[in-house]
N, C-alpha and C positions, 0 to 999 in steps of 0.2 A: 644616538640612533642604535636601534637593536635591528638584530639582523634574525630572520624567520625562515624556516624552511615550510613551504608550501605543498600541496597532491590537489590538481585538480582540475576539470574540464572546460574546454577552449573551443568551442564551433565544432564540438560534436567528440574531441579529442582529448585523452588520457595526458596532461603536463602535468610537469614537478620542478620546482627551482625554488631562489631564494628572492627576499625583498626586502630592502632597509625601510624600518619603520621606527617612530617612536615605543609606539605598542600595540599590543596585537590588534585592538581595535583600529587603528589608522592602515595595521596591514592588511585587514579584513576590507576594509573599505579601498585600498589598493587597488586590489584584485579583484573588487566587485566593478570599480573604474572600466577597469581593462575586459569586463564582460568573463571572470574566470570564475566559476562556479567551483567553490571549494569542500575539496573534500575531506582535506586534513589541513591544521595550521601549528607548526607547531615551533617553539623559542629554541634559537640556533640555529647555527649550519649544519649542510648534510653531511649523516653519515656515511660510510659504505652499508650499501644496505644489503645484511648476510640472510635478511628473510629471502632473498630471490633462491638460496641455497637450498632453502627446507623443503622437504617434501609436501606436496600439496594433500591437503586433508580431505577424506574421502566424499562422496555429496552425501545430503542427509536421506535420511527416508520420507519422504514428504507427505502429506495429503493422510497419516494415522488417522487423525481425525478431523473430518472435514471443518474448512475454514468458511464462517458464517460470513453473506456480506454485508452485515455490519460491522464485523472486526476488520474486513477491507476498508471500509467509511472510516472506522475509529483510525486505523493508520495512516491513511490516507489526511485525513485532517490533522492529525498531530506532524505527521511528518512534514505538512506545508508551510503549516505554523512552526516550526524552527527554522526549515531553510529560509523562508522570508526573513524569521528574525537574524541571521544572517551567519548561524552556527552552522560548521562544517559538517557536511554532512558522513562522512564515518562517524562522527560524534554524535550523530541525532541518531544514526541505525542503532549506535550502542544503547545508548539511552532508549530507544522504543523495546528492542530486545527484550531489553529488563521491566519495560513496564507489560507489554503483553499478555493475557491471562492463557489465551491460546496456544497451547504447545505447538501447536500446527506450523501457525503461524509465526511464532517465536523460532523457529528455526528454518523460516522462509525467508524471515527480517536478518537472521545469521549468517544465513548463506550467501544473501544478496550485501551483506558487509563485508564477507570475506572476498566475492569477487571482486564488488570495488576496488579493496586494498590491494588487490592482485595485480588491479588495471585494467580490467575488464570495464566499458563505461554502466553508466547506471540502466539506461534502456536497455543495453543486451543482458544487464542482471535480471531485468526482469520479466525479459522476453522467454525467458528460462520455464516459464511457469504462467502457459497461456490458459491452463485454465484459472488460476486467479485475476491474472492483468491481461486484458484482451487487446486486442490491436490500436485499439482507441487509444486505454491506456499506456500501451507502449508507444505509440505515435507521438501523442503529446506531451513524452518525457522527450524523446530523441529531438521535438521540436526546441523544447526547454533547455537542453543543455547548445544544442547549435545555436541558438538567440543568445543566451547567458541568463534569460530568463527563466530560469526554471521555477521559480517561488511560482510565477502568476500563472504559467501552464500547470503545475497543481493545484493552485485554487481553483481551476478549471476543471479540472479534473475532481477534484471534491463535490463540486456545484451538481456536476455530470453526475454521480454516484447518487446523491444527496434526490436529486430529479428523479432517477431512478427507481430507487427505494420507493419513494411517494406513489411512485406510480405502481409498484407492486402490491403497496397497499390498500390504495384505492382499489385495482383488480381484485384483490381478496377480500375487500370488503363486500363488492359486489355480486363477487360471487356464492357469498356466506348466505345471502336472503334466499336465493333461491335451492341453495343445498337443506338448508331450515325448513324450506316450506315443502321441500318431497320429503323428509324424513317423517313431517307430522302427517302428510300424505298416505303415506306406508303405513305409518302408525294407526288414524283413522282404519282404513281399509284392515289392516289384520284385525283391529277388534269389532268391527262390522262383519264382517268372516267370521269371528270366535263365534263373538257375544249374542249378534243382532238376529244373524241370519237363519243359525237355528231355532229361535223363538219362532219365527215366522213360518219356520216348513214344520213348527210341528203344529200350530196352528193352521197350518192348511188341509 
């Protein structure tokens, strides 16, 4: 039996302790038993942890340039799909981090890893930043981590977004025919004006 040290959330709360396992994958499933949503796993016991020492790093500048929401959807679905596949999730923030194309963004997914590791839980990381994640989606992370659920309240939260989108689409689409049809409106009428109208008064 190998022994793991564990970081991770419990009915809505910030733990950390250890768990005899064979290996990390029976410790993974451990702790998913016992409803703990993991945020870090990692081989051995603890150590004294001198990060509590270091000065904390300053926040970012956020929102340089605006975050599209489809880059909220694109994260949003990737980040479900690993916490479901059962990867800790400081591990999934790091990895999105780096796949990111949005700087924006990419240092929204930063920040909201550093507060985890801090101990901050996941909802108040991203309560941080309502205009990207609105109440919805804060609610139904805080519901996630107090169930131990949190994989299936983000695919809820995907679904939500995902509905969304469509519907902004369909709006725009419907609104596109009748923007069309006053520009040829306008159009019509100035060369009716130019072209037409003077033919007529001079013939009168």
């Amino acid at each position: 039996m190998e022994s793991y040290t564990y970081k991770g959330i419990s009915a809505g709360k910030y733990i950390e302790g250890e768990i005899e396992a064979l290996n990390q994958d029976e410790a993974s499933h451990k702790l998913k038993e016992q409803k703990i949503i993991i945020t870090n796993l990692t081989k051995g016991k603890k150590k004294k942890d001198a990060a509590k020492d270091k000065p904390k790093g300053k926040g970012f500048s956020l929102f340089k340039k605006k975050v599209k929401n489809e880059d909220l959807v694109v994260f949003s679905k990737q980040f479900a799909t690993m916490v479901k596949a059962g990867l800790p999730i400081l591990n999934v923030l790091e990895m999105l981090r780096d796949q990111v194309e949005n700087p924006a963004m990419r240092d929204v997914v930063e920040d909201i890893r550093k507060s985890l590791e801090g101990g901050v839980s996941l909802s108040k990381s991203f309560e941080k930043y309502p205009d990207l994640f609105d109440n919805v989606y804060v609610n139904l992370v805080k519901a996630g981590e107090a169930s131990g659920k949190l994989d299936v309240f983000l695919l809820k939260i995907v679904d939500a977004l995902e509905k969304r989108e469509k519907i902004k689409k369909k709006i725009k689409s419907a609104l596109m025919y009748p923007s069309i049809m006053f520009t040829v409106a306008i159009v019509v009428s100035a060369f009716m004006l130019i072209k037409v109208v003077p033919v007529f008064a001079k013939n009168v």
